[in-house]
N, CA, C and O atoms as a DFTB+ gen file, in Angstrom:
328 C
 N C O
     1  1      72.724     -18.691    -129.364
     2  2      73.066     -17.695    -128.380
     3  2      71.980     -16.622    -128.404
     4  3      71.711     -16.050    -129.461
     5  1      71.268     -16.301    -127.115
     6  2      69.904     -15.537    -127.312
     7  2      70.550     -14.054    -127.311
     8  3      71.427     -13.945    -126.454
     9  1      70.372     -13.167    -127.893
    10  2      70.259     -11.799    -128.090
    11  2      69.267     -11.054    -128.176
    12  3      68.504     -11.188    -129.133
    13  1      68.982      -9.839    -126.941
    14  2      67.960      -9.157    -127.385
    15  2      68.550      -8.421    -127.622
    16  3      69.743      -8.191    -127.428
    17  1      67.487      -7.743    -128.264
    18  2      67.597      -6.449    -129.208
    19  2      66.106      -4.928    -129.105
    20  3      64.914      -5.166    -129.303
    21  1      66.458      -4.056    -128.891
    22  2      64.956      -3.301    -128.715
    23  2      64.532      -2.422    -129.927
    24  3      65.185      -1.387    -130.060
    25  1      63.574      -2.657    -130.806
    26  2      63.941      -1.809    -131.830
    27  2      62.527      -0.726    -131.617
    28  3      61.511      -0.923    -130.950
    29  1      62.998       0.718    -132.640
    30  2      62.002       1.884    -131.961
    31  2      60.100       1.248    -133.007
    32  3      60.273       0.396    -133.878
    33  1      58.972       1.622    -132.830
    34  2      58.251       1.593    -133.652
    35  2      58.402       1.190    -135.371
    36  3      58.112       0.112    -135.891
    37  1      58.934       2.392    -136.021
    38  2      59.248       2.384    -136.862
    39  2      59.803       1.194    -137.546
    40  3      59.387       0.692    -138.590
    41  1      60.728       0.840    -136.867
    42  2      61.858      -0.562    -137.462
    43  2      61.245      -1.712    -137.110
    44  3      61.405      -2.814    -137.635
    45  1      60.245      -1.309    -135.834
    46  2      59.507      -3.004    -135.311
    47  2      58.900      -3.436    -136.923
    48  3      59.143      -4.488    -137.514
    49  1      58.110      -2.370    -137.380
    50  2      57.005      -2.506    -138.082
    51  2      57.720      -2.939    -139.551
    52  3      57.401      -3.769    -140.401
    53  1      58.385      -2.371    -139.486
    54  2      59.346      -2.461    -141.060
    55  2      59.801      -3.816    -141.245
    56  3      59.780      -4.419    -142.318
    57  1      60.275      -4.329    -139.973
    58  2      60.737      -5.842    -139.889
    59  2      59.502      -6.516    -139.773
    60  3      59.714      -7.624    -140.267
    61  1      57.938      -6.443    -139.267
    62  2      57.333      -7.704    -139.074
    63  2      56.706      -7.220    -140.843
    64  3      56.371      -8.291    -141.350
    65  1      56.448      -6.035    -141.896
    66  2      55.839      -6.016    -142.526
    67  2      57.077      -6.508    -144.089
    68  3      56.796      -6.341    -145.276
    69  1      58.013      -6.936    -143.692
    70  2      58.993      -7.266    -144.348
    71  2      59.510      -8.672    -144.701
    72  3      60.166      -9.155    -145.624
    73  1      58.684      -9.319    -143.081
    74  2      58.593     -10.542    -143.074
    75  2      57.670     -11.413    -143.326
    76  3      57.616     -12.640    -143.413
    77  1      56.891     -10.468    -143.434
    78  2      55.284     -11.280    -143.949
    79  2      55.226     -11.178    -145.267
    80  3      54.791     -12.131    -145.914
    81  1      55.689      -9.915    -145.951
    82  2      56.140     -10.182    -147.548
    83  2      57.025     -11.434    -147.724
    84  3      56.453     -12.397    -148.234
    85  1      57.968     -11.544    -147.480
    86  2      59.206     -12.328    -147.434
    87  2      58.810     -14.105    -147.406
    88  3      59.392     -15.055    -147.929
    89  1      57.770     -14.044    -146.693
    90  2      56.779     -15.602    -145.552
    91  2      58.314     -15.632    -145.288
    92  3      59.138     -15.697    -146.199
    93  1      58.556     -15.590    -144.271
    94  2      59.579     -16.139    -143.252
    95  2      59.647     -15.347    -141.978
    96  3      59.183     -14.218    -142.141
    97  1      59.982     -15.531    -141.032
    98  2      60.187     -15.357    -139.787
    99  2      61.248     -14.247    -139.351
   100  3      62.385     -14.197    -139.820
   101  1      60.582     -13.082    -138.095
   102  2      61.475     -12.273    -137.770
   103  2      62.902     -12.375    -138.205
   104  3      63.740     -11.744    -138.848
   105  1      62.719     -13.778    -137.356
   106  2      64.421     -14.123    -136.505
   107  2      65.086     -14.653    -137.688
   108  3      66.266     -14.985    -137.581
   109  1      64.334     -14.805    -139.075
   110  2      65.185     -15.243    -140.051
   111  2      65.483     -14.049    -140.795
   112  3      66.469     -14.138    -141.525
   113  1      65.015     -13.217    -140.788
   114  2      65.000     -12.044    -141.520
   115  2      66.290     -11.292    -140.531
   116  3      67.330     -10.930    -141.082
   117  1      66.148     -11.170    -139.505
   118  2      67.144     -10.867    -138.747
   119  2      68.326     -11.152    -139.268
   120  3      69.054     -10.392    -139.906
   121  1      68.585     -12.745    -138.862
   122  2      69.920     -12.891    -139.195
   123  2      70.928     -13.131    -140.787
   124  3      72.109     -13.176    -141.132
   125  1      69.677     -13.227    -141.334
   126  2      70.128     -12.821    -142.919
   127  2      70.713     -11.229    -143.273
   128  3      71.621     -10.808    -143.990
   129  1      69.660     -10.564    -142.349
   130  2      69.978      -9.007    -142.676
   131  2      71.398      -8.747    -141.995
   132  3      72.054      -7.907    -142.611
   133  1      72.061      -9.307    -140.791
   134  2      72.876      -8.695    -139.940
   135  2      73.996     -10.066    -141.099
   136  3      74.833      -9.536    -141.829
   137  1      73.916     -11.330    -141.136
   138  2      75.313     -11.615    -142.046
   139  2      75.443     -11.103    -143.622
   140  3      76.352     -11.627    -144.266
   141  1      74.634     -10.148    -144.279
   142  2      75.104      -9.701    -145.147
   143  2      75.423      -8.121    -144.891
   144  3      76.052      -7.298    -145.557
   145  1      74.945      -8.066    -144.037
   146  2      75.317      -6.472    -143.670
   147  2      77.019      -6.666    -143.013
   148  3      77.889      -5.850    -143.319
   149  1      77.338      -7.989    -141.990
   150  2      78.782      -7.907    -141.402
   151  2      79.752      -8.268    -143.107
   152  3      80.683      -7.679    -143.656
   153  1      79.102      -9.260    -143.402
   154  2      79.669      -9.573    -145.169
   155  2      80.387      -8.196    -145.748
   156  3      81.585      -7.939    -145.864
   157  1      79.470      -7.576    -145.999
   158  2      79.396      -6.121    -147.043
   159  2      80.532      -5.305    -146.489
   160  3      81.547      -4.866    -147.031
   161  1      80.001      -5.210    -145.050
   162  2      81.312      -4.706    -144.245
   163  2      82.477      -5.001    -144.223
   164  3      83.457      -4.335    -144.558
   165  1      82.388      -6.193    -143.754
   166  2      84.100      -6.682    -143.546
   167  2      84.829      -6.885    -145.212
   168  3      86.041      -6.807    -145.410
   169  1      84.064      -7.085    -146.017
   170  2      84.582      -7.123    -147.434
   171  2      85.678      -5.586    -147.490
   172  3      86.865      -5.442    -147.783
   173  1      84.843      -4.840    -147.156
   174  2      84.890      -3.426    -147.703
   175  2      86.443      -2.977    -146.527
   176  3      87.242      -2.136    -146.938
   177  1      86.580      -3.403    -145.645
   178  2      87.370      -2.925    -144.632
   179  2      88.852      -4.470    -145.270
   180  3      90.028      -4.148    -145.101
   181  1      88.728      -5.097    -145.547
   182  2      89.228      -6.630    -146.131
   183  2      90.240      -5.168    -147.711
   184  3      91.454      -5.229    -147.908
   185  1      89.421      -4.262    -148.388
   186  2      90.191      -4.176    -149.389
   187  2      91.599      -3.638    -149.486
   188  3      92.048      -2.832    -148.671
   189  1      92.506      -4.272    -150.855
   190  2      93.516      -3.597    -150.409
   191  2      94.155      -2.181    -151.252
   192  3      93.935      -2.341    -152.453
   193  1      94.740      -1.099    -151.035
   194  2      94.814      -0.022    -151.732
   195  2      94.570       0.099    -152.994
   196  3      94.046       1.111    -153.459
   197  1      94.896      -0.844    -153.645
   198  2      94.889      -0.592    -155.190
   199  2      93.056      -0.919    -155.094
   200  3      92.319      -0.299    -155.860
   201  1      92.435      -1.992    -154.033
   202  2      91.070      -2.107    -154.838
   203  2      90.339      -0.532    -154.795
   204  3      89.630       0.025    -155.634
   205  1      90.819      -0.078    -153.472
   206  2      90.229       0.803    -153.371
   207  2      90.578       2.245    -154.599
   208  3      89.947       3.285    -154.411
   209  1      91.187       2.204    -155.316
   210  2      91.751       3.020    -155.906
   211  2      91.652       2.372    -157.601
   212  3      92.243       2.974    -158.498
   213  1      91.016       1.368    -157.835
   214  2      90.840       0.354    -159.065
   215  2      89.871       1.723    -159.983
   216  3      90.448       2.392    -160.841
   217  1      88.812       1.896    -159.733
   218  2      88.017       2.490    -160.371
   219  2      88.694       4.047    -160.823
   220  3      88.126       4.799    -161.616
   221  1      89.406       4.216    -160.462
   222  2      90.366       5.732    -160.689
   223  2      91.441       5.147    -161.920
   224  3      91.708       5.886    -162.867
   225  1      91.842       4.205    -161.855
   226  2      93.145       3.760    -162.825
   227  2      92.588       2.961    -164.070
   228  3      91.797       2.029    -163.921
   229  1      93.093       3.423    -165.439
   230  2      92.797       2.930    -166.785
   231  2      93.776       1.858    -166.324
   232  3      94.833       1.789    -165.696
   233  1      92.642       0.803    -167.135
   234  2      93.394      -0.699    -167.140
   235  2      94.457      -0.472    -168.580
   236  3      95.656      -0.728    -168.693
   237  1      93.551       0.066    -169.515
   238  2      95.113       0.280    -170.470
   239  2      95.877       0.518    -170.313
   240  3      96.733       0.085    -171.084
   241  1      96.339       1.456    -169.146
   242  2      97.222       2.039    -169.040
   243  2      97.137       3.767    -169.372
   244  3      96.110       4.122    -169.951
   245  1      97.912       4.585    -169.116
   246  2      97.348       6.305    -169.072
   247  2      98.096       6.546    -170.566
   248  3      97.597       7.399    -171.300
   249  1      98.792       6.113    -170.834
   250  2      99.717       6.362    -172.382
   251  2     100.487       7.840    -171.872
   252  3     100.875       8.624    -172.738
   253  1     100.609       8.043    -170.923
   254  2     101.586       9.374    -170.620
   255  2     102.407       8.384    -170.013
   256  3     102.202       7.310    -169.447
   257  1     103.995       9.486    -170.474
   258  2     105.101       9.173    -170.212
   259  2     106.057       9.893    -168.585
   260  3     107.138       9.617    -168.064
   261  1     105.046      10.798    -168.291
   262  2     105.052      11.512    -167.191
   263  2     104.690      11.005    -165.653
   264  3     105.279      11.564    -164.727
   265  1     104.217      10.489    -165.510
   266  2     103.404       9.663    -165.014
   267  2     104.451       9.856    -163.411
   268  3     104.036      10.349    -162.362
   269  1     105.133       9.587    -163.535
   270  2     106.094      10.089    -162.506
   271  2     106.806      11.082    -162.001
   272  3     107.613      11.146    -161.073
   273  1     106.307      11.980    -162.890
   274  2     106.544      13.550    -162.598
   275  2     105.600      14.298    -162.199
   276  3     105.681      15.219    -161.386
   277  1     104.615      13.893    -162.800
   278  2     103.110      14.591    -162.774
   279  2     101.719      13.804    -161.913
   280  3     100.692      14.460    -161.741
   281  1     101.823      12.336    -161.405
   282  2     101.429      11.467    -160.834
   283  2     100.227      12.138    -160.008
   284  3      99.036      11.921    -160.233
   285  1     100.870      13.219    -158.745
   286  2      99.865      13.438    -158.167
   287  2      99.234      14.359    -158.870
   288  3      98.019      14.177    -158.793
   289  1      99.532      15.307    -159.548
   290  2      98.617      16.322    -160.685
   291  2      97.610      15.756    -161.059
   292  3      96.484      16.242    -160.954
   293  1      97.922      14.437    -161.641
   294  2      97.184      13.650    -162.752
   295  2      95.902      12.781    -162.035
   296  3      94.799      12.504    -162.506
   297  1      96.412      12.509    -160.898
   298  2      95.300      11.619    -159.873
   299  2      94.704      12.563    -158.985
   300  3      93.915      12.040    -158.197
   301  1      94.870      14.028    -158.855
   302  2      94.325      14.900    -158.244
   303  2      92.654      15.178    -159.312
   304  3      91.517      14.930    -158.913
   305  1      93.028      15.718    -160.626
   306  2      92.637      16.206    -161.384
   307  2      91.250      14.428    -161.745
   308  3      90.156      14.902    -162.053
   309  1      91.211      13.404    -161.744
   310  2      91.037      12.385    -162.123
   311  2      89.747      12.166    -160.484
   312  3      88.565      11.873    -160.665
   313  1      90.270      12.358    -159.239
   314  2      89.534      12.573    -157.982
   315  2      88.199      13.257    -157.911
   316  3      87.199      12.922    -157.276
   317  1      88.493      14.777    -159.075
   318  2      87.890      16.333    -159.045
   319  2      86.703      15.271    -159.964
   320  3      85.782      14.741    -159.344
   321  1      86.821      15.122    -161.024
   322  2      85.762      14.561    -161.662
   323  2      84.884      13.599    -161.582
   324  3      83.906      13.441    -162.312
   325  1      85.392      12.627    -160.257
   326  2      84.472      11.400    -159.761
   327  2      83.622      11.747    -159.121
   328  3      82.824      10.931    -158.660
């Protein structure tokens, strides 16, 4: 399926001097760049709350017994420092 595309100076040059490092072809460089870029994307829009929220939560577990009293305190304070 043909697609054009117009790109400014800058990006022409970046792509043909990217592809001559690379030895491969615009149009391969193209479409490698645009399915890991939709990849990366749709992964990221694909996650579900907890992934997004994985890196905030001890896999041990918090060892507080509060945890349900104090929950948002505790994940407020845990936000401030990331």
């Amino acid at each position: 399926m043909p697609v054009s595309v117009r790109l400014d100076e800058e990006t022409k040059h970046l792509l043909e001097k990217t592809a001559k490092i690379m030895a491969t072809t615009k149009t391969n460089l193209i479409k490698t760049s645009i399915r890991e870029y939709c990849a990366r994307m749709l992964g990221q829009y694909n996650k579900t709350p907890y992934d997004l929220l994985q890196d905030l939560v001890n896999e041990k577990g918090s060892g507080m017994g509060d945890l349900s009293i104090k929950g948002e305190e505790i994940l407020r304070k845990r936000w401030a420092r990331k």
